[in-house]
N, C-alpha and C positions, 0 to 999 in steps of 0.2 A: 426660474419662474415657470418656465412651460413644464419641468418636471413636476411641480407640485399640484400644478393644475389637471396634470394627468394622473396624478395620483389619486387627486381630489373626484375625478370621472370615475375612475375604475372604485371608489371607494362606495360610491353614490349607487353605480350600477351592481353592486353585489349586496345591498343593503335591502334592495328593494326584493327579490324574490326570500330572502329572512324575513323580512318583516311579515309577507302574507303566508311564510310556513309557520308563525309560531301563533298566526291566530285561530286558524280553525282544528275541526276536530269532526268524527263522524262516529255516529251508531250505528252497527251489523250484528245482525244473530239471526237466529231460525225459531221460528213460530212453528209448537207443536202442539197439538192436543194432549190430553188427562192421558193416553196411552202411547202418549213419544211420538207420535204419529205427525206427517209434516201436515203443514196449514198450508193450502196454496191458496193466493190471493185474498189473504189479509191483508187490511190497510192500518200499516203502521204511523203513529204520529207522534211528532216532536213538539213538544210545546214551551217556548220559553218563558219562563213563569217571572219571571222580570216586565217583560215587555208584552206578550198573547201570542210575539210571531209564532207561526208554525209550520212545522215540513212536512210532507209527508211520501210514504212508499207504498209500494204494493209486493210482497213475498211470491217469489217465481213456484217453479216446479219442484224447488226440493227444498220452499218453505221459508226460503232466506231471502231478509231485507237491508239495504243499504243507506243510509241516512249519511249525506257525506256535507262537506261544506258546511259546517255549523259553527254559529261563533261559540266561545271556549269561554270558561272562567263565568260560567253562568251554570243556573239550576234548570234541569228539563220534567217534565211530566212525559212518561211515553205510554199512548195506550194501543190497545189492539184492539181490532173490530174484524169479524168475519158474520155472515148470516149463517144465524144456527149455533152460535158459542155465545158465551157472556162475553163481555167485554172487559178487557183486562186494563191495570193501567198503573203505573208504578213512576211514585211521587217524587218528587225531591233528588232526582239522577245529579250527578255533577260528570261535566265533560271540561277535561282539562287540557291546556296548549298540547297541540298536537298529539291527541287523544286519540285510537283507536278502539273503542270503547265496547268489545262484547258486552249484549243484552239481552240474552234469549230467553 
């Protein structure tokens, strides 16, 4: 009996860190202008088009944004906004279980 019960612990306790790796997922790329050129401090957005939640970033010094912890197995809207550029924004993204999702 005490075996099965400790079976039953060790079963419980390795279930749990699976279960929150197969939910999320994250968007990263590099914002760059009409000439390849980086974008520093654009603000990247994620928007769950399910629900309206939304994340957002800001792209460093060489242009690149990190969208991480997202839930998966949904449709994203991501747009980009910097002062002085149009705003760009690109529809119907799908981010899948444990997704790494280049977006640039």
């Amino acid at each position: 009996m005490k075996l099965s019960i400790l079976a039953s612990v060790i079963l419980l306790l390795n279930a749990a860190p699976l279960a929150a790796q197969r939910i999320l997922g994250e968007f990263t790329g590099t914002v760059t202008d009409p000439s390849q050129g980086v974008v520093v401090g654009a603000k990247v957005t994620a928007r769950d088009l399910a629900t309206e939640r939304k994340w957002t970033a800001t792209t460093n010094d060489s242009g690149v944004y990190r969208l991480p912890s997202l839930p998966t197995g949904t449709r994203y809207e991501l747009a980009v906004e910097q002062t002085g550029f149009k705003t760009t924004k690109l529809e119907d993204v799908a981010l899948d279980v444990g997704e790494a999702k280049r977006v640039d």
